[in-house]
N, C-alpha and C positions, 0 to 999 in steps of 0.2 A: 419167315418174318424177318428173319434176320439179312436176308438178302435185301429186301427192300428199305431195312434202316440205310443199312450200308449205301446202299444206291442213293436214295436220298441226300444223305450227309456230302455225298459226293457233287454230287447236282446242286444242291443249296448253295455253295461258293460260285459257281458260275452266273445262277440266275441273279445274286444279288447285286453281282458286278454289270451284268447287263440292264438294271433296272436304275443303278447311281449316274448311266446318260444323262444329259438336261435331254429333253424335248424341245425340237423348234430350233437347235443350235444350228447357227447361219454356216455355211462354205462358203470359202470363197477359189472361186477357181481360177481368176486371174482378171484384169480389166476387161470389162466389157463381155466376161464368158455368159457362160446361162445359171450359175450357181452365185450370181453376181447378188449381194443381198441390198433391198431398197433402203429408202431413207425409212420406211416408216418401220420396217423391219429393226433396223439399226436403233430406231430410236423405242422399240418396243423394248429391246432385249436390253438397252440401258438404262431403262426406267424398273426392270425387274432387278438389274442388278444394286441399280439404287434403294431399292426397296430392302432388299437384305430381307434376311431369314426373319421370320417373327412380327413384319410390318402387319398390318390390318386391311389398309387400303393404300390403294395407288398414291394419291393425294400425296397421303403422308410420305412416302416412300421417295414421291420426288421432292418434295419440301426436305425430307433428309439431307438426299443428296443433294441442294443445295447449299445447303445451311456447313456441309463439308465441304464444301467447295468453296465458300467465302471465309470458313476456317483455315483452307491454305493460303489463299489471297494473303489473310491479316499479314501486318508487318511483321519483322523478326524482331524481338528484343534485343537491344546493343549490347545486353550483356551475353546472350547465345547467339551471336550473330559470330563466328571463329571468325570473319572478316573482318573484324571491329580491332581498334585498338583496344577495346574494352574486354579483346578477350585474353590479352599479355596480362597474368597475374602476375607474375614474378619478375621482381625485380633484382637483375645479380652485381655483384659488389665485386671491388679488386680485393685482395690479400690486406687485411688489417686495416682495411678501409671503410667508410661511412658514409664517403660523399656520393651522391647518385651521378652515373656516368649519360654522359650529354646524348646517348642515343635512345633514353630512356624517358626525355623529358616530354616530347610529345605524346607517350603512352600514358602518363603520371599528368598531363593536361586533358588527356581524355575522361580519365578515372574521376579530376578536380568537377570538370565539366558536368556531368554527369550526374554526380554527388552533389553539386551544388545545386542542378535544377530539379533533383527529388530529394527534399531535405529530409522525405520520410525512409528513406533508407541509411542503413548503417553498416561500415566495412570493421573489421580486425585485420589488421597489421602485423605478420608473424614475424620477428628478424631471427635469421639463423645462421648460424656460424659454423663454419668446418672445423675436423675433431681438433687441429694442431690450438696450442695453447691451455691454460687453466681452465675450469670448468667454469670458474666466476668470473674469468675474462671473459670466455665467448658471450656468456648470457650479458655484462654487459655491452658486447660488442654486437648480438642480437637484438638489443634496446638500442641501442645509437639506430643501426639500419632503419628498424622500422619507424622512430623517432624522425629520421631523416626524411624518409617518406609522408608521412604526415605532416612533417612541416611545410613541406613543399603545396600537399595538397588544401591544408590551410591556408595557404600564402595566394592560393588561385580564388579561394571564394568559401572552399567545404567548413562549413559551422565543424565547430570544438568537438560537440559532444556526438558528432555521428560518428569519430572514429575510436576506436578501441586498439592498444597498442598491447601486442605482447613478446615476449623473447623465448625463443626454446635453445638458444644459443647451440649447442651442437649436439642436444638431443635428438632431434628430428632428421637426419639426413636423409638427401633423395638418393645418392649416392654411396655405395658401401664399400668402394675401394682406399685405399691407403695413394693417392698419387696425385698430383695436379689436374688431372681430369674431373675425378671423384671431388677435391676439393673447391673446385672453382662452381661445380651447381650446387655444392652445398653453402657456401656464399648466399645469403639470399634473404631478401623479405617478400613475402607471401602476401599479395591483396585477397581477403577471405568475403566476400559480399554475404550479408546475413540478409535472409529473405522469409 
């Protein structure tokens, strides 16, 4: 008896590995060979594939698959779109500085733009400051940054109350070294889009 557990349990990993084949799966052997799969074969095994595990009926299976497939089409949002000026949130500052620097202004016209023509959306404005100075200087020199940014963005079109301003002055850093490298990204206001 014991032989044939044994045997069994042996044999059971092989059979169930030869039974997880699909059936029907097309070859191909090269243009024009004889393992060459037709159009209706092609289109048989993508309409099963569209169907996905759990469908009912065909129908439905390829109404899925389209219905994903007009889901990639749709546009990309300007806000996840990495191609987008909309996707620069941060804006970085000189040393002891407040004013926004001029390479910055068409990114800070995308964001106005944007804001302006969905009034139902609302951004926060983080300003932050590198560690050099008092604690009470940075933070107000993290409210001047982001201050500055918003006025900018008001000055393009963005209504008052979509923005929200705050300062973490040199709370927050991205950077944890002690030198000009570490201090210049921590320089910074932060566009935070609330959604």
């Amino acid at each position: 008896m014991k032989f044939w557990v044994k045997s069994a349990l042996a044999i059971l990993p092989a059979l169930l590995l030869l039974g997880c084949g699909t059936p029907g799966k097309v070859q191909e052997e090269g243009a024009g060979g004889m393992g060459q799969a037709t159009q209706q074969e092609v289109g048989a095994e993508q309409g099963a594939m569209a169907q996905g595990a759990g469908s009912e009926g065909g129908m439905e299976g390829e109404h899925m698959g389209a219905e994903s497939m007009a889901t990639e089409a749709a546009p990309l949002d300007p806000l996840e779109d990495p191609n987008s000026p909309l996707a620069t949130r941060v804006i970085y500052f000189d040393f002891d500085k407040s004013e926004i620097k001029p390479e910055y202004r068409e990114v800070l016209n995308a964001h106005a733009e944007y804001l302006a023509t969905h009034p139902d959306v609302h951004v926060t404005i983080e300003g932050h400051a590198d560690e050099r100075g008092t604690r009470e200087y940075n933070m107000a020199l993290g409210e001047r940054r982001a201050n500055a940014v918003k006025r900018l963005l008001v000055l393009q079109g963005v209504a008052d109350d979509q923005i929200r301003v705050i300062s973490y002055g040199e709370e927050r850093p991205v950077a944890l070294g002690h030198n000009e490298e570490a201090w210049a990204l921590n320089r910074r206001a932060v566009i935070d889009y609330e959604r």
